[in-house]
N, C-alpha and C positions, 0 to 999 in steps of 0.2 A: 585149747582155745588159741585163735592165729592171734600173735599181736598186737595187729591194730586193734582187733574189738577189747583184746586187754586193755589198752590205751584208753579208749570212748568210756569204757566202764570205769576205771580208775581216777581218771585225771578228768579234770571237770574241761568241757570244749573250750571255753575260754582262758586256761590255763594252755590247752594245747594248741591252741589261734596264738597264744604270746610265746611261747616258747618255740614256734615253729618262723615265728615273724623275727626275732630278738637273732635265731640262726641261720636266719636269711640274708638279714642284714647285715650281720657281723662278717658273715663269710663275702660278703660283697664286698663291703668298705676295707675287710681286713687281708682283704686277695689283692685290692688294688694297690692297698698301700706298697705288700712285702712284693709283689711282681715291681713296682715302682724303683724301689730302695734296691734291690738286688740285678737290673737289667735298666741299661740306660734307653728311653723313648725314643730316641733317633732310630736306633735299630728296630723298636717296630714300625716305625711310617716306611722304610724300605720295602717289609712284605706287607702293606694294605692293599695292594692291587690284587695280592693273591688270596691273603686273609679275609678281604670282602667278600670274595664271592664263595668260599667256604664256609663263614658261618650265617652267610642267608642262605645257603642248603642246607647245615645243621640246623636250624632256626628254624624252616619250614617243613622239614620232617617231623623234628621233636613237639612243634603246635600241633600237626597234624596225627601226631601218636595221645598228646594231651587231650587233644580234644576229642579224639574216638573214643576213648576211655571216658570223658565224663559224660558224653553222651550215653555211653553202655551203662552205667552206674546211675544217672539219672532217669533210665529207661526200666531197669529192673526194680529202684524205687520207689516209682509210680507203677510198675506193676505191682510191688507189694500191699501198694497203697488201695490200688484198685480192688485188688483180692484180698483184702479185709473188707471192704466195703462189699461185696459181693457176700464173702461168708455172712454178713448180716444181715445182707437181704434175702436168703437163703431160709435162715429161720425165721425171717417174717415170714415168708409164704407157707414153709411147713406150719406156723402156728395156725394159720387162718384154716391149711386142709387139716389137721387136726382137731378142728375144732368143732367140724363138721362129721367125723367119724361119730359112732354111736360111744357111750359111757358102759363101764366105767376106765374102758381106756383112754379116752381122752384125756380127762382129770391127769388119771396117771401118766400118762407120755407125756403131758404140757409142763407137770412138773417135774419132771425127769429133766428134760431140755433147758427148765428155768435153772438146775442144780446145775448142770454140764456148763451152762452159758459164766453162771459166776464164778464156778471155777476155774475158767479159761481165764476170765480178768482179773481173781485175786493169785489165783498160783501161776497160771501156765504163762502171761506177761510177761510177768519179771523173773521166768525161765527163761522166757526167749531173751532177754538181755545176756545171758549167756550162752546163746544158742543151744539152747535145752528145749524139750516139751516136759510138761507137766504130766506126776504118776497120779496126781490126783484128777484131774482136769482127764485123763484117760479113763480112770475107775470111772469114774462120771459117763463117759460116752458109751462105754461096756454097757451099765446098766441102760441106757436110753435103747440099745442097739438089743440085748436081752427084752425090753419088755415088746421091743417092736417083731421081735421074733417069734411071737407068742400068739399074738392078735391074727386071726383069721375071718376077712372080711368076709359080710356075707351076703347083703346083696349087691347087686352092680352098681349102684351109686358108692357105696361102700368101698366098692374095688377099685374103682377109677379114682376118688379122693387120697386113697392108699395107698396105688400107683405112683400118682403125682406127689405125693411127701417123701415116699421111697425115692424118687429120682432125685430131691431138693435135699434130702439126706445125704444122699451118695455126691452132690455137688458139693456139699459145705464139708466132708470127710476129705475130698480131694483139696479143696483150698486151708483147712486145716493141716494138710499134710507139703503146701504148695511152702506155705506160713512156717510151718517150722523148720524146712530146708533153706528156707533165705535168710529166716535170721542166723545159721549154721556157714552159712556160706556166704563168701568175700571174692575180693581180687586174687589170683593165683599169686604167689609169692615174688616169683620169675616177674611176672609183669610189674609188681612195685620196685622190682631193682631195678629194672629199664625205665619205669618212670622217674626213679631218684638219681640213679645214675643219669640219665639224661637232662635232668636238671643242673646237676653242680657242672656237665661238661658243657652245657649251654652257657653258663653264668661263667663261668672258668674261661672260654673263650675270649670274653669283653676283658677280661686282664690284659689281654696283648695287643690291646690295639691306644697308640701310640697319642692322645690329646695332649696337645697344648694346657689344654684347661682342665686340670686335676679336678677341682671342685665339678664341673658338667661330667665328668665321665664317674667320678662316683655314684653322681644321681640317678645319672642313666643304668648303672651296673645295676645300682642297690632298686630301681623300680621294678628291672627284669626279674632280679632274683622274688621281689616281695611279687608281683605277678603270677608264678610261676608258683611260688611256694600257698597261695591263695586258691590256685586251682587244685591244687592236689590236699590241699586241706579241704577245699569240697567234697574231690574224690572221697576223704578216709570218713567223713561224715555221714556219704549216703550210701556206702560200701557194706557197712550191716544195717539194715532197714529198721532193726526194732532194736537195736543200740545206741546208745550216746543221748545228745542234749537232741537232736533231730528227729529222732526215734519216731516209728508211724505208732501212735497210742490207740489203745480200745473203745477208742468214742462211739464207734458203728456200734459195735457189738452192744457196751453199755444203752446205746440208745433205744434198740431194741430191744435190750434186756426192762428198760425202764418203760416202754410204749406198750408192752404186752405182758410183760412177766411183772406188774405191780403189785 
């Protein structure tokens, strides 16, 4: 299990909102101080001419690394998001062509699907908070995908409704399978170093540069840093999709389960 999702699952979000803010801050206030205490500020107002226009390049890079990345993380997300809501409409439509096939398969396939559906929301869930699927929420879909192996239509109205639940099957099999690789997978590692590393050396920078006014350059250091550590506390939030206090929940699914399988 990478890390961060350890973190989302262990530590409650707002434990790790204050403990990420508390090291943000410190390392701000407590960079400016000892750069302060140990290097006298005359000396830096002599390289501001050269210092300025390096760290608005470092500035403008590392926003524009920040911000491709919460885009990319906000995007996949909402695709997660999207593709739960999708698996759910998926077995609305198979219930309705199911329902129309002749008996006694129908009965049997509708509950077969009702059994599959609750076990995806009591076990296979809060498997995927550990980026797991569920062996029971599968034994479940085995037998759904056995009884449907069985059944051989037989007139053409028969076939064409059969058709069409088989393809609505094979959709919700793939977005179950889309579901359990996003909650497994995050940010590549190599990239959260470059994002944290490019934080402390972004915030690291504002130590050297040389104010009159101790109290104004604190403020300004310590916004950057809280800024900065704000968006990549975003990033780690929506970085496993069905992890943490943010987590996409089984509402589609339940609601369906509840509109039809009553």
């Amino acid at each position: 299990m990478p890390f961060q999702q350890w973190l989302l699952l262990n530590i409650p979000t707002w434990v790790i909102a204050a403990i990420m803010l508390c090291i943000a801050m410190g390392t701000a206030v407590g960079g400016v101080l000892l750069v302060r205490n140990l290097v006298d500020i005359k000396k830096f107002k002599q390289h501001h001419d050269i210092a300025g226009p390096i760290f608005s390049t470092l500035g403008v890079i590392y926003a524009v690394m920040l911000a491709f990345v919460l885009v990319i993380v906000w995007q996949d997300f909402d695709r997660a998001q999207n593709n739960t809501v999708k698996e759910a409409n998926d077995f609305a439509q198979i219930y309705r062509d199911a329902c129309l096939l002749p008996e006694p398969f129908s009965s049997q396939f509708l509950e077969a699907n009702g059994n599959y559906l609750r076990a995806v929301i009591k076990y296979e869930w809060p498997q995927m908070q550990y980026g797991q699927r569920s062996l029971e929420a599968q034994a479940e879909a085995d037998k759904v995908w056995v009884l449907t192996a069985g059944f051989e239509p037989k007139t053409e109205r028969d076939k064409i409704f059969f058709s069409e639940m088989l393809t609505k099957m094979n959709d919700a099999v793939e977005m179950r399978r889309q579901r359990i690789q996003d909650a497994a997978s995050g940010l590549h590692p190599a990239l959260w170093f470059v994002l944290l590393f490019g934080g402390i050396v972004t915030v690291a920078f504002t130590f050297f540069f040389g104010s009159e006014n101790l109290y104004a350059q604190l403020i300004m250091t310590t916004m950057l840093a809280v800024l900065i550590v704000l968006i990549i506390f975003t990033i780690l939030l929506m970085d496993f999709p069905y992890t943490g206090g943010l987590s996409i929940p089984p509402t589609p699914i339940q609601l369906i389960l509840d509109h039809y399988w009553h």
